[in-house]
Structure formats: C-alpha cells, structure tokens
C-alpha positions as CSV (number, residue, x, y, z in Angstrom):
1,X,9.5,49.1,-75.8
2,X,12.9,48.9,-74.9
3,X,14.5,46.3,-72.4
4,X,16.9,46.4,-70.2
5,X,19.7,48.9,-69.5
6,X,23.2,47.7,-70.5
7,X,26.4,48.4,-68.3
8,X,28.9,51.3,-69.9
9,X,31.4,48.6,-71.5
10,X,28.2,47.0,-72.8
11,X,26.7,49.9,-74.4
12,X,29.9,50.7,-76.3
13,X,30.3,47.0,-77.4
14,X,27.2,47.4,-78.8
15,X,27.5,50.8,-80.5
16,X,30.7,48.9,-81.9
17,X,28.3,46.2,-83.3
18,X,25.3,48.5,-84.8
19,X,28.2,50.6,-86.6
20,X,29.7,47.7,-88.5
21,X,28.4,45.2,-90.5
22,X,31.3,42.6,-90.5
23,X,32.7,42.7,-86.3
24,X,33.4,40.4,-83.6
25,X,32.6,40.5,-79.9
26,X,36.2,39.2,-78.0
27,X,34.4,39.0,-74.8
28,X,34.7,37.0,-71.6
29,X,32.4,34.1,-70.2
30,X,29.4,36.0,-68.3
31,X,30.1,39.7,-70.2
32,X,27.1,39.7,-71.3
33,X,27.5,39.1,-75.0
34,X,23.6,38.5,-75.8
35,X,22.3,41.1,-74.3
36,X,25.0,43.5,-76.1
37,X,24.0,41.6,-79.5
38,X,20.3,41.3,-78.7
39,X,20.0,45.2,-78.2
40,X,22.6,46.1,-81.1
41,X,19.9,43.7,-83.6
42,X,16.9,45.3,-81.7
43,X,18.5,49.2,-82.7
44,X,19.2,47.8,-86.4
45,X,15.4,46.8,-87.0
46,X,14.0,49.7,-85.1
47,X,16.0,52.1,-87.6
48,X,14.8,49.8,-90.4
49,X,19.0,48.5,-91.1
50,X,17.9,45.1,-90.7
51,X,14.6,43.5,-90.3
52,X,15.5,39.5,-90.2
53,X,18.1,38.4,-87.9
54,X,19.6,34.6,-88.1
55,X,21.4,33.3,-85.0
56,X,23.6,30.1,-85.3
57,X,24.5,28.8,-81.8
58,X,25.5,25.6,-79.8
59,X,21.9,23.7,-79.2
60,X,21.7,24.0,-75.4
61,X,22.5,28.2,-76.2
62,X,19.5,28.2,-78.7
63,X,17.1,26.8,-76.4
64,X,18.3,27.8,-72.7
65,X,19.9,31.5,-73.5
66,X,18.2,33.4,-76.4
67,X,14.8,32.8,-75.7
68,X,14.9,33.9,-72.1
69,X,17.6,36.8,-72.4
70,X,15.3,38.5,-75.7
71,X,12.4,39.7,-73.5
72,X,15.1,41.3,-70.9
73,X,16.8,43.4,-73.6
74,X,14.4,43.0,-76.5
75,X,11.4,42.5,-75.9
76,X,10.2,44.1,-79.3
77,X,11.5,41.1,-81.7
78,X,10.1,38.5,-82.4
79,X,12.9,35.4,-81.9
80,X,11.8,31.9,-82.4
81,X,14.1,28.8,-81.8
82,X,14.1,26.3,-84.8
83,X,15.1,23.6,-83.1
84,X,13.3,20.4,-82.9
85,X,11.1,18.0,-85.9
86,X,11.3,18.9,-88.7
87,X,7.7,20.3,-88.4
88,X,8.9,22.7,-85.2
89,X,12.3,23.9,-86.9
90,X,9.8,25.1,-89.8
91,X,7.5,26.7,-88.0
92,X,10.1,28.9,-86.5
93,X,11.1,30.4,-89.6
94,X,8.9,33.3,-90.0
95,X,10.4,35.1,-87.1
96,X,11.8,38.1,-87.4
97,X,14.8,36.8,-85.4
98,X,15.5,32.7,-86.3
99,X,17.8,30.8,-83.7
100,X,19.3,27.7,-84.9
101,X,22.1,25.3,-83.8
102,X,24.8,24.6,-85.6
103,X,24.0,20.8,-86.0
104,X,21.7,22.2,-88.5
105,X,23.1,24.4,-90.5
106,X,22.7,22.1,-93.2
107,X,19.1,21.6,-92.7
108,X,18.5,25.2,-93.2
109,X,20.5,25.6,-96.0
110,X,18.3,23.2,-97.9
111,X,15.3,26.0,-97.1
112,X,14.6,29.0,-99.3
113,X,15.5,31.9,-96.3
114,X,16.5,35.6,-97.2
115,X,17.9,36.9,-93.6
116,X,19.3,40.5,-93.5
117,X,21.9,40.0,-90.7
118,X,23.5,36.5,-88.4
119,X,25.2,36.3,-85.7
120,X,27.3,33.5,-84.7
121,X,27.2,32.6,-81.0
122,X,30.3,30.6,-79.9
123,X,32.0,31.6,-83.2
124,X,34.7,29.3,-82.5
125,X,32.5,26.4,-83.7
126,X,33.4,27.5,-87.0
127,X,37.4,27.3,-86.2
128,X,37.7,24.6,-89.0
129,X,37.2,25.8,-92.7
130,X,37.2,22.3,-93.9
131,X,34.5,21.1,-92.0
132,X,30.9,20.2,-93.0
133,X,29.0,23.2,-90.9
134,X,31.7,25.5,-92.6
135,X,30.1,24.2,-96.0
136,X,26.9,24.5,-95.4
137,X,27.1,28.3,-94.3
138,X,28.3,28.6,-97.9
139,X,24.9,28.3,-98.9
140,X,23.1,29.6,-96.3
141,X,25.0,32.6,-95.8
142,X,24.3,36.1,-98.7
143,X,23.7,38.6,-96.0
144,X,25.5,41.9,-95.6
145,X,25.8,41.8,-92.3
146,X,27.3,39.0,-90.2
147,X,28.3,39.3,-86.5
148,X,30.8,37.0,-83.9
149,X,30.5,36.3,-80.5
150,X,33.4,34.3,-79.2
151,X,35.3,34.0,-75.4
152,X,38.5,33.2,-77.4
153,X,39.9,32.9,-80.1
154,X,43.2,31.0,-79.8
155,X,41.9,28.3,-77.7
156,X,43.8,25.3,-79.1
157,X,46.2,27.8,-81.0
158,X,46.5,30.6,-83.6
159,X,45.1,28.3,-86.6
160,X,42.2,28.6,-84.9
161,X,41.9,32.2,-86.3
162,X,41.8,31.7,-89.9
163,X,38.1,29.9,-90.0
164,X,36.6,32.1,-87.6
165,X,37.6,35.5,-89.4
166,X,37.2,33.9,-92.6
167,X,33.4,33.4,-92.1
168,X,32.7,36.9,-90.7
169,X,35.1,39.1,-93.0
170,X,37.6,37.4,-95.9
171,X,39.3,40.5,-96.0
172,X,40.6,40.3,-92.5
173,X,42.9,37.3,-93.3
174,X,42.5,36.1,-97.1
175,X,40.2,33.7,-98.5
176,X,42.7,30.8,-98.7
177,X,43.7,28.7,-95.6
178,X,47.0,28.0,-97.2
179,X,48.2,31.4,-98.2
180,X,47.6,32.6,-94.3
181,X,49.5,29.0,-93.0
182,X,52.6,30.0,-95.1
183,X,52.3,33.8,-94.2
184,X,52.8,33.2,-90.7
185,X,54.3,29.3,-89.8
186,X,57.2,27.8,-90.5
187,X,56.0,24.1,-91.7
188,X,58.3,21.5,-90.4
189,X,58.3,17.7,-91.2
190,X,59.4,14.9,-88.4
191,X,58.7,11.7,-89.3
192,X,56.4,12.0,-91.9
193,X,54.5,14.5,-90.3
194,X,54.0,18.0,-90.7
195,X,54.2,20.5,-87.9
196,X,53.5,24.0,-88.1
197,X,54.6,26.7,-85.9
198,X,53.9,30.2,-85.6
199,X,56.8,32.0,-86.9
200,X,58.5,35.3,-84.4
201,X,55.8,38.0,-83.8
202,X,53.0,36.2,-86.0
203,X,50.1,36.1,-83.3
204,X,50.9,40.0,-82.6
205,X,50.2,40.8,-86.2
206,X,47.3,38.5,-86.8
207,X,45.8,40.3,-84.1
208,X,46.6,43.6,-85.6
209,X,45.0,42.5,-88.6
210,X,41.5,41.4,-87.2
211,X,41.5,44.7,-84.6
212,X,39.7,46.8,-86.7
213,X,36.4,44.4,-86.6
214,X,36.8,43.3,-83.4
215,X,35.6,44.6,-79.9
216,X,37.8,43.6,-77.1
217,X,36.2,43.8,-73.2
218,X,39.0,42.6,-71.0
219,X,38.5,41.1,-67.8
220,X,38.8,43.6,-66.0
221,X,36.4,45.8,-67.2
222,X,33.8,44.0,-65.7
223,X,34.9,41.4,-63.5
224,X,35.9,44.1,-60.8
225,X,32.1,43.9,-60.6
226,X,32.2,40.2,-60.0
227,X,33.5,38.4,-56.5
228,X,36.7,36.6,-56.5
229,X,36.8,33.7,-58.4
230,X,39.6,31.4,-56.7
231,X,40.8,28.1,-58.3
232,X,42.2,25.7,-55.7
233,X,44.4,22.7,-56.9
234,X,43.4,19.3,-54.8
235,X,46.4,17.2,-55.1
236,X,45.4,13.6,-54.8
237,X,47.6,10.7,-54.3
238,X,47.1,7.2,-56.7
239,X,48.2,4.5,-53.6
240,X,48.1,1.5,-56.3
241,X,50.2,3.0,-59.0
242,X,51.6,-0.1,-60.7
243,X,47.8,-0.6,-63.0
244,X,49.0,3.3,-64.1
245,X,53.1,2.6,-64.7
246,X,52.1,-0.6,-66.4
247,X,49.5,1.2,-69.0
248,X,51.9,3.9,-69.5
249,X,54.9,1.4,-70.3
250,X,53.5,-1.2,-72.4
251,X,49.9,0.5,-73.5
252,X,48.0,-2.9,-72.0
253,X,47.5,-3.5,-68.5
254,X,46.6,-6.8,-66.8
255,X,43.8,-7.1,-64.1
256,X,42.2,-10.2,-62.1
257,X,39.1,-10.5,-64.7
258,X,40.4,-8.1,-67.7
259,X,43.0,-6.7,-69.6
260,X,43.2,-2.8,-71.2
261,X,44.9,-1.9,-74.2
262,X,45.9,0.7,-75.8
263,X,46.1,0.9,-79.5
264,X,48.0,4.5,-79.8
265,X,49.9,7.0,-77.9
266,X,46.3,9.1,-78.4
267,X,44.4,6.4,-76.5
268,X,47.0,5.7,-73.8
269,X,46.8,9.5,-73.0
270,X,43.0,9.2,-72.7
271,X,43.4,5.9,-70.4
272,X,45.8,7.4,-68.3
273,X,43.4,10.0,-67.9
274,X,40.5,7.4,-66.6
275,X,43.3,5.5,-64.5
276,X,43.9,8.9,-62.8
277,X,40.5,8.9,-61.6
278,X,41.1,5.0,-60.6
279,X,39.0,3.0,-63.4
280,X,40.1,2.4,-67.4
281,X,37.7,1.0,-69.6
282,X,38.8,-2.5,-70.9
283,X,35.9,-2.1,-72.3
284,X,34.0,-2.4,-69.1
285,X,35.1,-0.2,-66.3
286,X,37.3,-1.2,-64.4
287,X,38.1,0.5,-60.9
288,X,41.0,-0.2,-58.5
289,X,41.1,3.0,-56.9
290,X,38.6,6.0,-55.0
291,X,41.0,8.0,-54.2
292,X,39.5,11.2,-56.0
293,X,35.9,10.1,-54.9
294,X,37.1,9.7,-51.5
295,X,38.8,12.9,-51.4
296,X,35.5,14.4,-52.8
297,X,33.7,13.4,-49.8
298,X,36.5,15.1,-47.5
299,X,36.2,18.2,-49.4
300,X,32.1,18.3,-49.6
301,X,32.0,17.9,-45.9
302,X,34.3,20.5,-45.2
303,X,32.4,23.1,-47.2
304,X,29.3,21.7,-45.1
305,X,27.8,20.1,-48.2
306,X,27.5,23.6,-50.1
307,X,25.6,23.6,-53.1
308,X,28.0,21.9,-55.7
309,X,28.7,21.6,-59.3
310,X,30.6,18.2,-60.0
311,X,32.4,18.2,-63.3
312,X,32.8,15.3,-65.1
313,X,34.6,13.7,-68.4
314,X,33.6,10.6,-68.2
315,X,30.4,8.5,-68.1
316,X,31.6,5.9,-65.2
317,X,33.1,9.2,-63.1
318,X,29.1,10.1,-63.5
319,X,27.9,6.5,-62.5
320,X,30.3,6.4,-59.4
321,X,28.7,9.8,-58.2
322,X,25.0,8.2,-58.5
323,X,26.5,5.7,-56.7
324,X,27.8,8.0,-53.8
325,X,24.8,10.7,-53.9
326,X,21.2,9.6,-54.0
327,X,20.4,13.9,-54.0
328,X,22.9,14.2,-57.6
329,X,21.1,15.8,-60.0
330,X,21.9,15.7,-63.7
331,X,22.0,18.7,-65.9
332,X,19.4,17.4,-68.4
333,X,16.8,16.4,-65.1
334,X,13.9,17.7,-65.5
335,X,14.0,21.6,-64.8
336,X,17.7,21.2,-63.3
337,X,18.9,24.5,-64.1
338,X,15.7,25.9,-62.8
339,X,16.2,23.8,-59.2
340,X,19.7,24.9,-59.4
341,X,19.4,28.4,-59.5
342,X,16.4,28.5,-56.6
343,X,19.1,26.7,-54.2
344,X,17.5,23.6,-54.4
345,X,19.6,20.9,-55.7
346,X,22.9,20.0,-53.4
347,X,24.9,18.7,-55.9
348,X,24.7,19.2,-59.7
349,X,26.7,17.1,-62.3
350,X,26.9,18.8,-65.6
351,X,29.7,17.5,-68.2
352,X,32.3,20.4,-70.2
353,X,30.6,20.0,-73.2
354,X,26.9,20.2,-71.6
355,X,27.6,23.2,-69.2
356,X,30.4,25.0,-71.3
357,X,28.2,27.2,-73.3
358,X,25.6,29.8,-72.4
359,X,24.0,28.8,-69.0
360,X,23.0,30.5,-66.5
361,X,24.0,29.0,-63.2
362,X,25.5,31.6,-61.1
363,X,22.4,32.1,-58.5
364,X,22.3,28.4,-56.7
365,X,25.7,28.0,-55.9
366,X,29.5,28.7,-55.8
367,X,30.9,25.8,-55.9
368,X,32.2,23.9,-58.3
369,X,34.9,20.8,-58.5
370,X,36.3,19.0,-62.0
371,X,36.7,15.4,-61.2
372,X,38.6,15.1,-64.6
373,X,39.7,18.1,-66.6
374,X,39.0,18.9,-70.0
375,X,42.1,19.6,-72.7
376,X,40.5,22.5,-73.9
377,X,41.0,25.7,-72.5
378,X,37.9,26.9,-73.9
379,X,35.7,24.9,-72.3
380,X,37.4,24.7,-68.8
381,X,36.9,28.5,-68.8
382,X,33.4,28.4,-70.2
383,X,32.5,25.9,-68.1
384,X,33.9,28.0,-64.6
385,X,31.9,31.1,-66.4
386,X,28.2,29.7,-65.5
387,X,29.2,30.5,-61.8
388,X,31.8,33.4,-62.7
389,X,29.2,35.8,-64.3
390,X,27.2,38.8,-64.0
391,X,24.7,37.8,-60.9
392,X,27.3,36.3,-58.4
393,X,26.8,37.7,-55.1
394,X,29.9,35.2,-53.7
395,X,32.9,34.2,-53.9
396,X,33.6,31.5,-56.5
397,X,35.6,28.6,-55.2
398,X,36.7,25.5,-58.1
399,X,38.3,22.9,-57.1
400,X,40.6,20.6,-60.1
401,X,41.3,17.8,-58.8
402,X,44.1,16.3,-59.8
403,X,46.1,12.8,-59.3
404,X,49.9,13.4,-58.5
405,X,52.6,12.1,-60.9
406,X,49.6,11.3,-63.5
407,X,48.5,12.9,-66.7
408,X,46.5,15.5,-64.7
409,X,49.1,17.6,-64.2
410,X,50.1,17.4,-67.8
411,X,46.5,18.7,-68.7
412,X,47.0,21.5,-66.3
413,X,49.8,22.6,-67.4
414,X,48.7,22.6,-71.3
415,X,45.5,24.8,-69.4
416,X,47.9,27.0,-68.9
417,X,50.1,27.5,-71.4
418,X,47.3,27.8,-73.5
419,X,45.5,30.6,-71.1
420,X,49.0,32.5,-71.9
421,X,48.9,32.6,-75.3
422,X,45.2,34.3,-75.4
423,X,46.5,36.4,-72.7
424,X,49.0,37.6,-75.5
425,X,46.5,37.5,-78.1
426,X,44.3,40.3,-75.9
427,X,46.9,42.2,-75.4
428,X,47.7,42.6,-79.0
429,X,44.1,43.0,-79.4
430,X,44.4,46.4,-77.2
C-alpha cells in the first residue's frame, strides 16, 4: 500500500534519492524532506535494494516527525524509534526502519546491527569531523548506501562542508580535513591565532564539487505555494543604558545588591545579550529594565492576542513570561504541540534549539516573536520554518525584537550576512 502522493519537485527529489546511493537533499525548512526520503526508502525495499533502513536524527525529530509522517507516505515499513532505556532503545531494533538520535550514536555502535541504507536527518549535526558522534559513526556506519537531509549547508561558514560531505561520500571532498582547509583558505595568524579564510571563488567550486550528489529545491519551487512569510524588526529602546555601557566598557557592572562580571570578550558578548533584554546574570538574575516585555504586551494586544509563538534564549526571558501569562504554555507541556495545532493554546514558548528541528506547528497559529535571537542562522530559519511550511493557510508574521544601539543588531546583521553566503552557495548549487 502506498501513501501519500508527493508534489512534482518532491517526486523528482526522490527519484534523485532512489537512483544514488551516496546523495544529499539541500532542501528548505517545510519542503518536505521526510516524506521525499520516507517514499524514496519505501521504493528501495519494495524493489528489494534495501531492506533495513537506519535513520540518525535530532531527538525531538525521532520521536515527534518520523513516526507520524511514515504512515502518511509509507505506511508499508515498519519504523520504530529507539529512543528511551536502554530496554526501549533495544527493543526497537528489529524494525525494518530504526530511528535514533544522534546523542546515541555511540550507544548503537556498541550493538551488533547490519543496516542496508541511513539517512541522516539534520546532517549538519555532523558538521565537525573531530567530534565524538563523528567517531562513533565510524563504527556504526558499513552500509552502501547513505543519504543527507540538510536546510543548509554553510550555516556558520564553508568549513562547515567538509564533515557533512565527508560522512556521506569521501570522494566528494577528500578524506582529510587538512588537505581540503589548504585547498581552499588562506590560513592567517594574528596574535597567536589562526584564522582561515576562504580564498577567491572557493565556495563556487566546493559547490561544484558536491553537485553531482546533491539535490537542490530552491525556495521558490515550493514556497510560491506557501503564504507570505513577513519578518518585521521591533526596534526597542534600553531607557537605563548606563548598567549596558558599563558591562561593555569594563566587563563588570555594579548594581544595588550585586555585581556582573565578565571573564572574556565571549561572555561579555553573551551578557550584553541578557542586558538587551534588561536582566544579566550575576549569577542570579538581575533585571533593571522591561522594555522588550513591555513592548511585547503592546504588540500582543494589537494583533488581538493572536495565537503566539514566543521565542526565547534564555531561561529568565522564559520565567518573566510565566510571570506575565498565566495561559503560556511550554513546548514540552503535556501534548503542547497537539493543543497548538487544534488552536487551543494562546501563547506558546518554545526555545531555538527545542523548536528548530522537525515540528510541525504551522496549523495553530501565525505568529511568532524572538524575544532574544539566536547566532545561528540555522536555527533562526528552522525555527521560523514550523510556521513557514507546507499546511499554512496565512500569512506568516515574525517579529525580532530587537534593543537599539545593543548587540541585537549586531546578531542581526551576522543573520544576514550569513543568509548571503548560502544564498551564494544555492546558486552555485544550480
């Protein structure tokens, strides 16, 4: 029995898929990337290419995505989520289709599991070639084929590249991390540290490298069948700015009943981003400005208290809005998403890292506003995607708020310059 019917532009991403055994999915937020990969694995078993399927994924993915989108557009396999005890992750295992987070990876390596095929959801997880998951797949992964799902891969930069091709194909950019560094930067030392930069034209030839493997759905392709997603800047203003000036001066600032300090240009950048919400931890909050909270009321009440996703980055940003909204709901309430998505829950708080992957979100709301914004452009677009995807029938409205003079607008700015450089990397995708 077959599921679901995909969309043109997901057909042929999927035909792209079944055809290759090492290929990557370059798709945007709400594409519709596991349905394309859940109907290219379904077409692989049912022509006996493949007949166990491992998919590694962010935990929140494995347990809210590919368990409800496999009996839209699969219903035929068999796809159990290891994720739990020890007891529930092993039961799992004799699925025909295994999902699994990445956290572990190193779990399942220590297991005796033959899989035909993996895909890697949110293959940017696996950026860093260095790291510990990267490892583990080492002994986990002897499968021929091996398939990426990713929104981006230059998020924080071209380095990202390297790890990500080099765990789905070696031959697309070299084994060694080094060769590829000297291939296309120029190292440069200031201070004892090194700095590498891209050298002329190197992004447009890394891409040309990987295009063979990779399947490339531009924005437009699908999101003419979306509503307008518009992102509105709320420019607040910091009235106390002397706590701020201070911190970003001499790295301490003094209050009635406690002092913050700073130990590093890194943590002054991350307290300058508390103090432009109007609280630092010193190492208890401390608040001497609402200015963004009170602004949030204005803006809630002139959208008539619309169904509202509140983005947060920090903890105390999330205990001033319990503070402010007895009907807040958090994203790991008991069935929130569901709530959400019926229209029942006015306000919804849901941090980057929490909401940036995989959910589903688009049917109980268009609202949403970031308190505090994250650095990575990954996430900030990730995040706006679980309102921005297939199943939107309005206009999507986000609101970044954003303290004027402060480190906010430094954030934005690094949003964007970052948004340009995978706009360059797509076009040399084409």
């Amino acid at each position: 029995m077959r599921g679901q019917k995909l969309r043109p532009y997901q057909e042929q991403a999927a035909d792209f898929l079944y055809e290759r055994d090492r290929a990557m999915v370059l798709a945007p937020v709400g594409a519709g990337k596991t349905a394309i990969t859940l109907t290219a694995m379904s077409d692989m078993v049912r022509d006996g290419l493949a007949a166990r399927w491992l998919v590694v994924a962010p935990k929140r993915v494995c347990t809210d995505v590919w368990p409800i989108e496999a009996p839209k557009w699969a219903p035929e396999l068999d796809v159990q989520v290891a994720v739990g005890t020890p007891k529930q992750r092993t039961a799992a295992l004799t699925a025909q289709v295994v999902v699994i987070n990445y956290d572990n990876l190193q779990w399942l390596a220590e297991q005796s599991m033959d899989f035909d095929g993996v895909v890697f959801d949110e293959l940017t997880r696996l950026k860093n070639p260095s790291g510990a998951r990267f490892k583990a797949l080492a002994k986990v992964l002897d499968c021929p084929i091996r398939w990426g799902l990713t929104g981006s891969f230059t998020s924080n930069g071209l380095e990202d590249v390297f790890g990500q091709c080099k765990i789905i194909d070696q031959k697309l950019l070299g084994r060694a991390k080094g060769a590829f560094m000297q291939q296309y930067f120029s190292l440069n030392t200031y201070a004892g540290f090194d700095d590498w930069t891209p050298l002329p034209g190197a992004l447009e030839r890394v891409m040309q490298r990987i295009k063979p493997a990779t399947f490339v759905l531009e924005p437009g392709e699908y999101k003419d069948k979306l509503p307008p997603c518009h992102v509105v800047q709320i420019h607040v203003q910091l009235d106390d700015r002397e706590p701020y000036e201070a911190m970003k001066r001499d790295f301490v600032v003094q209050f009635p009943d406690a002092q913050a300090i700073a130990q590093n240009a890194a943590v002054v950048t991350q307290k300058l981003q508390q103090m432009s919400s109007g609280f630092v931890y010193s190492p208890e909050p401390v608040w001497f400005s609402p200015h963004k909270f009170d602004a949030l009321d204005d803006l809630l009440n002139e959208n008539q208290r619309a169904n509202t996703i509140l983005v947060y980055q920090y903890k105390e940003e999330l205990d001033e809005l319990k503070r402010r909204y007895r009907n807040l709901t958090c994203l790991d309430d008991p069935d929130a998403i569901e709530r959400w998505n019926a229209g029942n829950v006015p306000l919804l708080a849901v941090h980057p890292k929490s909401a940036g992957h995989g959910l589903n979100l688009q049917f109980g709301g268009c609202h949403m506003v970031f308190l505090s914004l994250p650095w990575s452009l990954e996430l900030f677009e990730q995040t706006v995607g679980r309102l921005h995807r297939s199943g939107q029938q309005r206009d999507v409205w986000v609101y970044a708020m954003m303290t004027k003079d402060t480190v906010d607008e430094r954030i934005w700015t690094a949003l964007h310059d970052k948004r340009k450089l995978s706009d360059i990397a797509m076009e040399a995708l084409k």
